[in-house]
Structure formats: C-alpha cells, structure tokens
mmCIF file as Biopython writes it, N, C-alpha, C and O atoms, coordinates in Angstrom:
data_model
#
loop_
_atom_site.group_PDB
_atom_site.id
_atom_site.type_symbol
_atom_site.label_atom_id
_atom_site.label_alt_id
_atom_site.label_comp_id
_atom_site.label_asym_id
_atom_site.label_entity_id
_atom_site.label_seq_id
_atom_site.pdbx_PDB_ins_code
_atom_site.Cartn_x
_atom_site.Cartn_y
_atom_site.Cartn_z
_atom_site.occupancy
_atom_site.B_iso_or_equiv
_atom_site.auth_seq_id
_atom_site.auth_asym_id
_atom_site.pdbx_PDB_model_num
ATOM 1   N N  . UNK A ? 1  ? -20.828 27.122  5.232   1.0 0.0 1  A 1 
ATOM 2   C CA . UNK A ? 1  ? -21.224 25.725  5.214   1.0 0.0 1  A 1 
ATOM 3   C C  . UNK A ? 1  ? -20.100 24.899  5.812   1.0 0.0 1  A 1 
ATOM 4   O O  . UNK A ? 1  ? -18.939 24.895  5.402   1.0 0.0 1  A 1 
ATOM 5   N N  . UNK A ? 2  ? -20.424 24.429  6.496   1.0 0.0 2  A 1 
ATOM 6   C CA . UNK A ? 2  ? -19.311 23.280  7.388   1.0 0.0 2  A 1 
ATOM 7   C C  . UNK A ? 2  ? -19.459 21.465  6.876   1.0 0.0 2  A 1 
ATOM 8   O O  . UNK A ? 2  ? -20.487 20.818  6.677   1.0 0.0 2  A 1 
ATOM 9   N N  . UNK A ? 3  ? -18.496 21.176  6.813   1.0 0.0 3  A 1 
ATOM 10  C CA . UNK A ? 3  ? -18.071 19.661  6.580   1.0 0.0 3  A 1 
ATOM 11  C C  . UNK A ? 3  ? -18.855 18.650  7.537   1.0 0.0 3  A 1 
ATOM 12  O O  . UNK A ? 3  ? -18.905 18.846  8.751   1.0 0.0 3  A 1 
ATOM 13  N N  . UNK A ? 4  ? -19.544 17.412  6.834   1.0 0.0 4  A 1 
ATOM 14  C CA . UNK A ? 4  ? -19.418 16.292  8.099   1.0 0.0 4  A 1 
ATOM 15  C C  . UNK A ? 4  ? -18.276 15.800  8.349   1.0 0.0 4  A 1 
ATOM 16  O O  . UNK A ? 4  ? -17.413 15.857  7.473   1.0 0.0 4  A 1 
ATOM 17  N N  . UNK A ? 5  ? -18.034 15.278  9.442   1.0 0.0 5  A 1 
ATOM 18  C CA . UNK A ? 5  ? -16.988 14.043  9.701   1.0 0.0 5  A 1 
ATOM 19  C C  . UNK A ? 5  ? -17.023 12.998  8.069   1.0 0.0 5  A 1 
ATOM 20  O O  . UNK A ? 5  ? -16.082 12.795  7.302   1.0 0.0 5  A 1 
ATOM 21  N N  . UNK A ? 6  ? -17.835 12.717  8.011   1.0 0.0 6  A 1 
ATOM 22  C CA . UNK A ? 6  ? -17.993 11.738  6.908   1.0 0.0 6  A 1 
ATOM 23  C C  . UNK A ? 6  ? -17.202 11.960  5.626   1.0 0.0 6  A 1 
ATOM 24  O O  . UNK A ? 6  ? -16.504 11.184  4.973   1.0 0.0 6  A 1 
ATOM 25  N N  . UNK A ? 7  ? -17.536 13.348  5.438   1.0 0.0 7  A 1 
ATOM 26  C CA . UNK A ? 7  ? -17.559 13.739  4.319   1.0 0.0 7  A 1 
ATOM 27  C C  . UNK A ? 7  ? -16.331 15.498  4.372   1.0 0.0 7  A 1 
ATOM 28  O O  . UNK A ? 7  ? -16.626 16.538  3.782   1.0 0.0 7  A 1 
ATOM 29  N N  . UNK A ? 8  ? -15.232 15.320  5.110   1.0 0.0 8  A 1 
ATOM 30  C CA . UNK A ? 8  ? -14.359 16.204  5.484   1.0 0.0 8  A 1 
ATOM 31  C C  . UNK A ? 8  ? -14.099 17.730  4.472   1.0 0.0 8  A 1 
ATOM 32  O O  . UNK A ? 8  ? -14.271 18.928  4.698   1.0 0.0 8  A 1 
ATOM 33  N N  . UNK A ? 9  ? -13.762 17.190  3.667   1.0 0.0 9  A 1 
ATOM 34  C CA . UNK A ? 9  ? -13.751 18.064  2.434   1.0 0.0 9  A 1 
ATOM 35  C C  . UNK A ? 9  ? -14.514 18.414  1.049   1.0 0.0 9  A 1 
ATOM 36  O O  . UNK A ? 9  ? -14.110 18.793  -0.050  1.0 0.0 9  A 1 
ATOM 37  N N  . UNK A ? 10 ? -16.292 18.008  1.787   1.0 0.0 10 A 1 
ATOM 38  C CA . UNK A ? 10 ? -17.060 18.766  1.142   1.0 0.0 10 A 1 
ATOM 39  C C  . UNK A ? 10 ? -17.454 17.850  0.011   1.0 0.0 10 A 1 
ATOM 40  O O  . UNK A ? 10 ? -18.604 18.134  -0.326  1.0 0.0 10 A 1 
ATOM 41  N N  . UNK A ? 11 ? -16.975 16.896  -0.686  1.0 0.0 11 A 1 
ATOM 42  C CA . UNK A ? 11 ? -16.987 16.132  -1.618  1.0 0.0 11 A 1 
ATOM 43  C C  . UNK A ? 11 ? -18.322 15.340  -1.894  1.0 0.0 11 A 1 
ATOM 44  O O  . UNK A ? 11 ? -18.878 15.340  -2.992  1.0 0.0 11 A 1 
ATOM 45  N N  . UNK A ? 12 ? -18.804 14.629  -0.725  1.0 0.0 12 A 1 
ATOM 46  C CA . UNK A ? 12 ? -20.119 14.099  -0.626  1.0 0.0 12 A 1 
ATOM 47  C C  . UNK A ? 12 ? -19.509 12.851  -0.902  1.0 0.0 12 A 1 
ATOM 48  O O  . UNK A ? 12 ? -20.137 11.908  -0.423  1.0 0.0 12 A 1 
ATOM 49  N N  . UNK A ? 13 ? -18.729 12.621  -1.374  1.0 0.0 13 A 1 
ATOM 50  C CA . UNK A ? 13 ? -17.945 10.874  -1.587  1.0 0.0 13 A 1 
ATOM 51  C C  . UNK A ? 13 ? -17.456 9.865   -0.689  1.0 0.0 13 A 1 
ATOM 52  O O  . UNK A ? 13 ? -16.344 9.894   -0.162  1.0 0.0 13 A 1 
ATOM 53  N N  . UNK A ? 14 ? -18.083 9.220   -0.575  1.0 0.0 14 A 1 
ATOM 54  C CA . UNK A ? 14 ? -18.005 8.154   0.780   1.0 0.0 14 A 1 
ATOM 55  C C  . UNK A ? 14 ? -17.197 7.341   1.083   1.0 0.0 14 A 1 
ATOM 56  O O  . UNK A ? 14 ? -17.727 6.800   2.054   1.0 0.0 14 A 1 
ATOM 57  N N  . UNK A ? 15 ? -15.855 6.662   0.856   1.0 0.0 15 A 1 
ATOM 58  C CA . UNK A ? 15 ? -15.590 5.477   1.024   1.0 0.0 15 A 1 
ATOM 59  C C  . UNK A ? 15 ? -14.853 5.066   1.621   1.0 0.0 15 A 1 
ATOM 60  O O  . UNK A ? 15 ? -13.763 5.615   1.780   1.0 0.0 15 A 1 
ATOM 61  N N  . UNK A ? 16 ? -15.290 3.599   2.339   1.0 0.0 16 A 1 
ATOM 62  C CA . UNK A ? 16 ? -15.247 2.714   3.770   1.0 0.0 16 A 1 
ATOM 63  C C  . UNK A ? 16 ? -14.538 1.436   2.849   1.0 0.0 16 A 1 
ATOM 64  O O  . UNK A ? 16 ? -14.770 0.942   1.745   1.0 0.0 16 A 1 
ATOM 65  N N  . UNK A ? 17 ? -13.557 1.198   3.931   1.0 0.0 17 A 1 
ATOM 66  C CA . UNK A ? 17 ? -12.916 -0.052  4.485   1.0 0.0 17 A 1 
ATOM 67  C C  . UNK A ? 17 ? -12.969 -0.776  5.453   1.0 0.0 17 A 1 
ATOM 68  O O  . UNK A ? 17 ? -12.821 -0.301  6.579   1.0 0.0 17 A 1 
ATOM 69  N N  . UNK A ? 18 ? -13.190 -2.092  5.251   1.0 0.0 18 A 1 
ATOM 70  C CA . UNK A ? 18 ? -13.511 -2.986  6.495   1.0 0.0 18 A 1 
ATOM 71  C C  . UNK A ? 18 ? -12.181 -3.916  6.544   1.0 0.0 18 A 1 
ATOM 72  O O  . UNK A ? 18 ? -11.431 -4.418  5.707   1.0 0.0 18 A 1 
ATOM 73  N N  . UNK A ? 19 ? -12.273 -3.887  7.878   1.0 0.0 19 A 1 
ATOM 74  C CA . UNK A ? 19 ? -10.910 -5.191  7.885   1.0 0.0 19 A 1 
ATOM 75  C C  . UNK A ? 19 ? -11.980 -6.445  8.297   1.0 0.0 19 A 1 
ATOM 76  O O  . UNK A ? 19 ? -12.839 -6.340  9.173   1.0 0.0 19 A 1 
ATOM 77  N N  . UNK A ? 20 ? -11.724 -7.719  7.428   1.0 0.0 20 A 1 
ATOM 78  C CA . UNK A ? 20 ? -12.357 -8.876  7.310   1.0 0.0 20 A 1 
ATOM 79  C C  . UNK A ? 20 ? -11.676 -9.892  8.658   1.0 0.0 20 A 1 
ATOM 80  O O  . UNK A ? 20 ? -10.749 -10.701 8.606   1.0 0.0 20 A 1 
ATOM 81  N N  . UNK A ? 21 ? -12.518 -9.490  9.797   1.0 0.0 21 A 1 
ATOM 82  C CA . UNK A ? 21 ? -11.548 -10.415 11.288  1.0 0.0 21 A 1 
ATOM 83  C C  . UNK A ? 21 ? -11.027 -11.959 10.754  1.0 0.0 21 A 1 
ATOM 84  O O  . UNK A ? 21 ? -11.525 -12.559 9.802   1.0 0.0 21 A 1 
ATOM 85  N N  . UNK A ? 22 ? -10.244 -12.300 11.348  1.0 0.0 22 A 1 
ATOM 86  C CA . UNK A ? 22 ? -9.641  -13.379 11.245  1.0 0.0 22 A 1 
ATOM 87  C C  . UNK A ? 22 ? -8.806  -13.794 9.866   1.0 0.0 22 A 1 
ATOM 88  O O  . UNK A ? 22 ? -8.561  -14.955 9.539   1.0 0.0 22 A 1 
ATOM 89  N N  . UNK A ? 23 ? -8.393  -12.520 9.075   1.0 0.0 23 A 1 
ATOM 90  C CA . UNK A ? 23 ? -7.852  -12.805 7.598   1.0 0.0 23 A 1 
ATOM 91  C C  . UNK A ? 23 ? -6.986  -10.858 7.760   1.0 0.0 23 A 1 
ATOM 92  O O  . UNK A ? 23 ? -7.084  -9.884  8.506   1.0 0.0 23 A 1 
ATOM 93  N N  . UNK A ? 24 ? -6.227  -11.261 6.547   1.0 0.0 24 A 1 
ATOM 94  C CA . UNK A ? 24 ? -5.607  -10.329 6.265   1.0 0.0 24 A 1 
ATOM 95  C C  . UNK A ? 24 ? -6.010  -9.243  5.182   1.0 0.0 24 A 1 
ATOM 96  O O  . UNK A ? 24 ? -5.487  -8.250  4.676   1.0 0.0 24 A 1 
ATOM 97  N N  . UNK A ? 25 ? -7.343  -10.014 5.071   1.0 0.0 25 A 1 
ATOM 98  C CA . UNK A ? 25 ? -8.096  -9.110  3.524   1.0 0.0 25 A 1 
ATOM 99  C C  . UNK A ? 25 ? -8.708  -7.628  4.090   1.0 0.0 25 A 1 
ATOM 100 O O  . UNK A ? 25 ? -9.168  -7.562  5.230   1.0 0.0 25 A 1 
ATOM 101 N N  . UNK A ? 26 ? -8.683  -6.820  3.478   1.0 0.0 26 A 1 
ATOM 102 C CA . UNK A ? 26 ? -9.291  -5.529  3.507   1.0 0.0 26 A 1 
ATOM 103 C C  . UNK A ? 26 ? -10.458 -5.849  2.239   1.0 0.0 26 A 1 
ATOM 104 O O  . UNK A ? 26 ? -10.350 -6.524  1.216   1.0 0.0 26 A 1 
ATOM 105 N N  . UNK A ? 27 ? -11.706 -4.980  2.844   1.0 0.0 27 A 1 
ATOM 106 C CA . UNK A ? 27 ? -13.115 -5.665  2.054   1.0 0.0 27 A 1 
ATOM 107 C C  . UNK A ? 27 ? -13.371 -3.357  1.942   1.0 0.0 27 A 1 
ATOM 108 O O  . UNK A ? 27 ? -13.382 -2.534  2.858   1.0 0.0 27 A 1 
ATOM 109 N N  . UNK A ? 28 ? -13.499 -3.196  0.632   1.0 0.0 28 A 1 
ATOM 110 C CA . UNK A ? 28 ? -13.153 -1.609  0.498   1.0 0.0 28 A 1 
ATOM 111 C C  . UNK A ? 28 ? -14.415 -1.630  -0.532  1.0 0.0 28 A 1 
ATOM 112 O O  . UNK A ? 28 ? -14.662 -2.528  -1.338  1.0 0.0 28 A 1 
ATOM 113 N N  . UNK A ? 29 ? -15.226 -0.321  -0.300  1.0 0.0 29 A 1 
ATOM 114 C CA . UNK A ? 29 ? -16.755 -0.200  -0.796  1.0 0.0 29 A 1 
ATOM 115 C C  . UNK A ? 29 ? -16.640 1.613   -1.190  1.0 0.0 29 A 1 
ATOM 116 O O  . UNK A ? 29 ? -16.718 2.509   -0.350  1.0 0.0 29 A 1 
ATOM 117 N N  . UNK A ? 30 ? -16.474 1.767   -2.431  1.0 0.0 30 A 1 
ATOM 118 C CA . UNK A ? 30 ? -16.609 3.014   -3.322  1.0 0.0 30 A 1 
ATOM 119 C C  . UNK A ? 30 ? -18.059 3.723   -3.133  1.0 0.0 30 A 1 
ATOM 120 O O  . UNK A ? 30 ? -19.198 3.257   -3.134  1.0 0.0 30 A 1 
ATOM 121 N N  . UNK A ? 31 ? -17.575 4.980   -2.979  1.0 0.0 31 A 1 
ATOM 122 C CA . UNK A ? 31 ? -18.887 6.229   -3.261  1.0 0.0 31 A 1 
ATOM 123 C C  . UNK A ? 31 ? -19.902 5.250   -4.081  1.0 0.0 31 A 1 
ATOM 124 O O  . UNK A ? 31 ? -21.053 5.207   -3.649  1.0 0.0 31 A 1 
ATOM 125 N N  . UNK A ? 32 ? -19.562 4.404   -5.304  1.0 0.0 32 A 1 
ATOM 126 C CA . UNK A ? 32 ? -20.354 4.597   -6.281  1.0 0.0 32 A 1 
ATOM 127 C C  . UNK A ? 32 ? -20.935 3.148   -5.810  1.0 0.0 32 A 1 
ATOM 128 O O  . UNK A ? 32 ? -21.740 2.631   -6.585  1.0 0.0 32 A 1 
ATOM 129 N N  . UNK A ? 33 ? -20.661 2.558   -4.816  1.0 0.0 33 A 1 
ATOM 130 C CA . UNK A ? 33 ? -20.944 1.241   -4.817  1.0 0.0 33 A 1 
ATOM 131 C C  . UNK A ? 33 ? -20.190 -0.153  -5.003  1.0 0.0 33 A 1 
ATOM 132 O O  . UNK A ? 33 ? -20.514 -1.105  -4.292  1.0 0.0 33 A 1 
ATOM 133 N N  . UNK A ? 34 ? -19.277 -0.261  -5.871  1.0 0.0 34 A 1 
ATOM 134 C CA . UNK A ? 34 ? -18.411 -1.203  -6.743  1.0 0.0 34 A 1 
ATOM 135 C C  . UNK A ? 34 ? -17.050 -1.137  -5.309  1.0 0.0 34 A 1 
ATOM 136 O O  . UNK A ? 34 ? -16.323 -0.218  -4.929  1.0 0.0 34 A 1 
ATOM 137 N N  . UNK A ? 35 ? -17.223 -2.697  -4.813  1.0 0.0 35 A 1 
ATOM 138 C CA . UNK A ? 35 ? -16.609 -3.671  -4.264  1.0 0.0 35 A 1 
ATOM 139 C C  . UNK A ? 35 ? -15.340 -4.515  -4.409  1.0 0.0 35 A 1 
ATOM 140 O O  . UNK A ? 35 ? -15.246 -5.525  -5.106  1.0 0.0 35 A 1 
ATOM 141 N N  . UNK A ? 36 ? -14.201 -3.867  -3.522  1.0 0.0 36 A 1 
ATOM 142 C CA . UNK A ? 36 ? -12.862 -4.611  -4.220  1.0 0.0 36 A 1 
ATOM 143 C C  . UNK A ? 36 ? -12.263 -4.842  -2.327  1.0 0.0 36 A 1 
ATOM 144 O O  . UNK A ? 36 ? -12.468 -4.207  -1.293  1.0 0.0 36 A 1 
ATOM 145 N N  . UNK A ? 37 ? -11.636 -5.831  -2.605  1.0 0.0 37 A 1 
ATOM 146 C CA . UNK A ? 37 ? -10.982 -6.800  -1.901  1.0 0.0 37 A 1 
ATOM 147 C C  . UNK A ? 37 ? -9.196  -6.558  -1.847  1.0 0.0 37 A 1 
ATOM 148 O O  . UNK A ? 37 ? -8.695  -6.023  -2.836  1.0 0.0 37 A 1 
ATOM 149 N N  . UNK A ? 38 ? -8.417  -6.902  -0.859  1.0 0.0 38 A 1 
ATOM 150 C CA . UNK A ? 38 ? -6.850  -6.799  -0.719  1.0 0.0 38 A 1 
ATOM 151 C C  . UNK A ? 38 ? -6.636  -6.769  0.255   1.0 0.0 38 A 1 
ATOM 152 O O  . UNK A ? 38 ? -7.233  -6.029  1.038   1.0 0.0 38 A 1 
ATOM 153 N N  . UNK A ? 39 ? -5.453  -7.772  0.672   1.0 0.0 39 A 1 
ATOM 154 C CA . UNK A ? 39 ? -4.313  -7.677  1.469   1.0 0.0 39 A 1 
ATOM 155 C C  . UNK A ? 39 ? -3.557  -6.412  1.764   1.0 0.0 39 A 1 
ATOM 156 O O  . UNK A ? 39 ? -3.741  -5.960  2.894   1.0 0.0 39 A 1 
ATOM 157 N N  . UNK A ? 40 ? -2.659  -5.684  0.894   1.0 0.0 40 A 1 
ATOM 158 C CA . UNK A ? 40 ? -2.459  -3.979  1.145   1.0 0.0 40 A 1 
ATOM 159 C C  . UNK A ? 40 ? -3.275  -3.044  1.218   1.0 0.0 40 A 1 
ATOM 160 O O  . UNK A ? 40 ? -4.020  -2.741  0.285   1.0 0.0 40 A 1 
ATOM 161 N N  . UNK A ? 41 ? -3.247  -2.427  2.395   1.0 0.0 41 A 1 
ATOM 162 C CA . UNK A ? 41 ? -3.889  -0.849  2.476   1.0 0.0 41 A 1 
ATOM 163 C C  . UNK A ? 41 ? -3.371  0.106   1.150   1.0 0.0 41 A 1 
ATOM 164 O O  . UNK A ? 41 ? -4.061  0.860   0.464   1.0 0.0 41 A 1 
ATOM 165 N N  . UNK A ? 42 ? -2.218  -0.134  1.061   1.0 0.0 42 A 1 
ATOM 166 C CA . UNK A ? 42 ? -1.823  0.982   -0.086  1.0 0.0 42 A 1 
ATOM 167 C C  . UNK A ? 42 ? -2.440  0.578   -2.052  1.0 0.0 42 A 1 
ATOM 168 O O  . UNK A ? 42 ? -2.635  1.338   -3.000  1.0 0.0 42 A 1 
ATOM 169 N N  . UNK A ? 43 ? -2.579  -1.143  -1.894  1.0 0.0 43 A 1 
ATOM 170 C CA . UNK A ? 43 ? -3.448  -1.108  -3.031  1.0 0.0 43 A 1 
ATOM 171 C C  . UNK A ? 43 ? -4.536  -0.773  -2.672  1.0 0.0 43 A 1 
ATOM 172 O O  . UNK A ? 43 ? -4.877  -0.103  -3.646  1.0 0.0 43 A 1 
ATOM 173 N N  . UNK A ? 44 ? -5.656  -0.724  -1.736  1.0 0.0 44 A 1 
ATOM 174 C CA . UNK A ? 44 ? -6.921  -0.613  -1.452  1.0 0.0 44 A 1 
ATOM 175 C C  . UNK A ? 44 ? -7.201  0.916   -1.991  1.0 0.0 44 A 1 
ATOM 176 O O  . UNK A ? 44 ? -8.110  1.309   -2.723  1.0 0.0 44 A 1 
ATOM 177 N N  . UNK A ? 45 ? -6.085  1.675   -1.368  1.0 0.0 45 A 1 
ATOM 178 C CA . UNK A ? 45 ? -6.785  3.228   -1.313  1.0 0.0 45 A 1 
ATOM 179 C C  . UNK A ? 45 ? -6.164  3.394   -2.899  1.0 0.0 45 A 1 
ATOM 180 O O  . UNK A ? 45 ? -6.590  4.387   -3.488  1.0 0.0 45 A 1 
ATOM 181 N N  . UNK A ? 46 ? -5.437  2.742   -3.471  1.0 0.0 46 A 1 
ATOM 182 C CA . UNK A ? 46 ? -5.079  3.169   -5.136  1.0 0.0 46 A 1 
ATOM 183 C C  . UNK A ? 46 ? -6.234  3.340   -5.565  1.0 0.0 46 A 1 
ATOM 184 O O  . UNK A ? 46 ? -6.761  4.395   -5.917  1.0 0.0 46 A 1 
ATOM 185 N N  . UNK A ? 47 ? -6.918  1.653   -5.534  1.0 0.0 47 A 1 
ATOM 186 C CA . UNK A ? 47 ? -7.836  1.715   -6.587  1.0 0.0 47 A 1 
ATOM 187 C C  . UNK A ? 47 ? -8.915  2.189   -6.016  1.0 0.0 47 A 1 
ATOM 188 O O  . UNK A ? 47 ? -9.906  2.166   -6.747  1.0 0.0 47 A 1 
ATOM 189 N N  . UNK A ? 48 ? -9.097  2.694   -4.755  1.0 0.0 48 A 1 
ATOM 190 C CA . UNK A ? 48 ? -10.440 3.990   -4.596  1.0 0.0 48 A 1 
ATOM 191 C C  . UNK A ? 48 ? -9.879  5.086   -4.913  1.0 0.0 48 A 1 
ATOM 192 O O  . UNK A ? 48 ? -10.679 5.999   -5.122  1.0 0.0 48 A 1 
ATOM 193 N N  . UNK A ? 49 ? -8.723  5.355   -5.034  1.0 0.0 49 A 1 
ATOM 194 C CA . UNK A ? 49 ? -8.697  6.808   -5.839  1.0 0.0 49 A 1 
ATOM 195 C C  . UNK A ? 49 ? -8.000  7.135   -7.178  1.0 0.0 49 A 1 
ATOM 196 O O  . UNK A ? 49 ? -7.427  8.163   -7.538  1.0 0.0 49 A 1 
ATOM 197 N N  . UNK A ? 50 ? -8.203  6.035   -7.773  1.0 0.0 50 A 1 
ATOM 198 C CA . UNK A ? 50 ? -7.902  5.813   -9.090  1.0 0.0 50 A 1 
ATOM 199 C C  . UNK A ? 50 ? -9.575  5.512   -9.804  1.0 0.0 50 A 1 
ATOM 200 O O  . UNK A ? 50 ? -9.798  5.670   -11.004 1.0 0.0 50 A 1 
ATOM 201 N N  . UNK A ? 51 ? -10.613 5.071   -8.818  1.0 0.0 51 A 1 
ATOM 202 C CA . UNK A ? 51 ? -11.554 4.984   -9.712  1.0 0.0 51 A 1 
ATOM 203 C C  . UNK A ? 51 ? -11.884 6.126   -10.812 1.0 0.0 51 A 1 
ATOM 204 O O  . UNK A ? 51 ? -11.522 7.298   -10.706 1.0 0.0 51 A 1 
ATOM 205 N N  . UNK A ? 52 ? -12.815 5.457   -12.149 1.0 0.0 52 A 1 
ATOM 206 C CA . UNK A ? 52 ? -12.659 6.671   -13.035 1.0 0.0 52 A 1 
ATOM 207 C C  . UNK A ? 52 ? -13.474 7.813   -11.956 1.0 0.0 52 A 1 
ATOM 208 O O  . UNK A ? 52 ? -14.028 7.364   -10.953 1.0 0.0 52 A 1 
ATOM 209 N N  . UNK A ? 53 ? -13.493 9.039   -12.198 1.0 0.0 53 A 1 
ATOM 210 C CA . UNK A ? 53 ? -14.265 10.146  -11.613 1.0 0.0 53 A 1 
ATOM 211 C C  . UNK A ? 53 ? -15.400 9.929   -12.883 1.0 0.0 53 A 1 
ATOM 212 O O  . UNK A ? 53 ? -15.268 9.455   -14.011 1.0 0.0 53 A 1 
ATOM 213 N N  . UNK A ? 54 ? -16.692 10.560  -12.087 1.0 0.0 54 A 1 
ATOM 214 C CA . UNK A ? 54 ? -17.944 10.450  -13.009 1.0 0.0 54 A 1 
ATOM 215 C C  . UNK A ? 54 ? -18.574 9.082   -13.139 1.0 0.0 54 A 1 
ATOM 216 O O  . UNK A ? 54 ? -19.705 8.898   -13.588 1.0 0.0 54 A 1 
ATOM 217 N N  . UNK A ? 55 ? -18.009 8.430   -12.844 1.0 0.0 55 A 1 
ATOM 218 C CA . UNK A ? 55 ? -19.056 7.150   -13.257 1.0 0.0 55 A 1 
ATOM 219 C C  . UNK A ? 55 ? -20.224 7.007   -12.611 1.0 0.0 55 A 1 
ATOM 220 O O  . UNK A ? 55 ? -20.575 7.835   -11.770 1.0 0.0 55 A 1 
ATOM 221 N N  . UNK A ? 56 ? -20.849 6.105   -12.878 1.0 0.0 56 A 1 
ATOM 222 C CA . UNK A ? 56 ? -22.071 6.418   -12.181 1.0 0.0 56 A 1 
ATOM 223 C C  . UNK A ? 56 ? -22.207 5.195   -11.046 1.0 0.0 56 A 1 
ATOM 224 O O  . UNK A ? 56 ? -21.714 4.111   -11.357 1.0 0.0 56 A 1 
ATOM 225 N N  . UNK A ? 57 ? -22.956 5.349   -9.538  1.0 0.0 57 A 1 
ATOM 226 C CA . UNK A ? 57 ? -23.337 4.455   -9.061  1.0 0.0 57 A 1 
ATOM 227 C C  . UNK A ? 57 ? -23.789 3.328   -9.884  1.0 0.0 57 A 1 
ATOM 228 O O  . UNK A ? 57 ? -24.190 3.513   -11.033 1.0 0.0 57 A 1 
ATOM 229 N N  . UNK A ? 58 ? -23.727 1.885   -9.210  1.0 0.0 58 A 1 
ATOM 230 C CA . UNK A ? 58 ? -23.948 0.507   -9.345  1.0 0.0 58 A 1 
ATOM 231 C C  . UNK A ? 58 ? -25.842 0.642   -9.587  1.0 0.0 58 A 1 
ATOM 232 O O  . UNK A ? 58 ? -26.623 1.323   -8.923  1.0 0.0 58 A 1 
ATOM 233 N N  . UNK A ? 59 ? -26.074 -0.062  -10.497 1.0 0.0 59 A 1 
ATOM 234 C CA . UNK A ? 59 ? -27.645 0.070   -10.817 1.0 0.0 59 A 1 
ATOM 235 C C  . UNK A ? 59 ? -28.085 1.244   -11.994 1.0 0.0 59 A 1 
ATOM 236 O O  . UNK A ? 59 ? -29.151 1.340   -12.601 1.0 0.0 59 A 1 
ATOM 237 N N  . UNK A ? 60 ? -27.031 1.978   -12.069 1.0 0.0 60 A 1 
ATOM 238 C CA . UNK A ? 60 ? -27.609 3.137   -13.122 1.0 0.0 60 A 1 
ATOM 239 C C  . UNK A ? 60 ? -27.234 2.573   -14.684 1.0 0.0 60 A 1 
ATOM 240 O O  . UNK A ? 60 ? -26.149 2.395   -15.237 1.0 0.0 60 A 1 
ATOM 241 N N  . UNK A ? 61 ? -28.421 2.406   -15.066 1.0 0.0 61 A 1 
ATOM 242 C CA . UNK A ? 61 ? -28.011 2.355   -16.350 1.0 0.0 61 A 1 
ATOM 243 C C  . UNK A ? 61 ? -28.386 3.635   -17.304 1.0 0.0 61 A 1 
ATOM 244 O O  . UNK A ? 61 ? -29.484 4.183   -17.210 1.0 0.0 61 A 1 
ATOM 245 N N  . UNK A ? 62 ? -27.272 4.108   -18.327 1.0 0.0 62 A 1 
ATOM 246 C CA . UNK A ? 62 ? -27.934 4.994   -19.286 1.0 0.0 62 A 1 
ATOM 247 C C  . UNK A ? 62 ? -28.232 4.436   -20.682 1.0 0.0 62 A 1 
ATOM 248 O O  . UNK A ? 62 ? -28.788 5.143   -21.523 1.0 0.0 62 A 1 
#
C-alpha cells in the first residue's frame, strides 16, 4: 500500500495552513476540523500537534 502526497505517512490526518495575504496571520485547519489562527509558524504547528489525539471531528456529538 503506498502513501498519498496528502497523507505521507499513512495517517489519513489532514492538516492545512493558509497564509492570510496582506497580514502576518497564519489561518491553520485540523484533521478534525477545529480552527486556530497565529502569527508564528512554530505556534501554529504546536497546537496541531498537540491537539488531544482521538477527539472527534467538529459536529460529532456523543
């Protein structure tokens, strides 16, 4: 079984950063959905890989 580009190491976990033109904000969008904002690249990718593991996508309620 081979990797997408997307998804390199098999994980299925998605997550994209946008740089917001004309500002210094980074606009950063989690596997699970849940939306965070920053000036540093190095806080951006913390708190995507500090999110808890397991949680569930945005909309799931149990």
């Amino acid at each position: 079984m081979s990797a997408s580009p997307a998804a390199p190491f098999g994980t299925g976990e998605i997550y994209r950063v946008d740089w917001l033109p004309g500002t210094d904000v980074l606009h950063g969008t989690c596997h699970c959905g849940r939306e965070h904002t920053a000036q540093d690249p190095i806080e951006m990718w913390e708190w995507m890989l500090a999110h808890p593991q397991g949680h569930e996508p945005q909309g799931n309620s149990s």
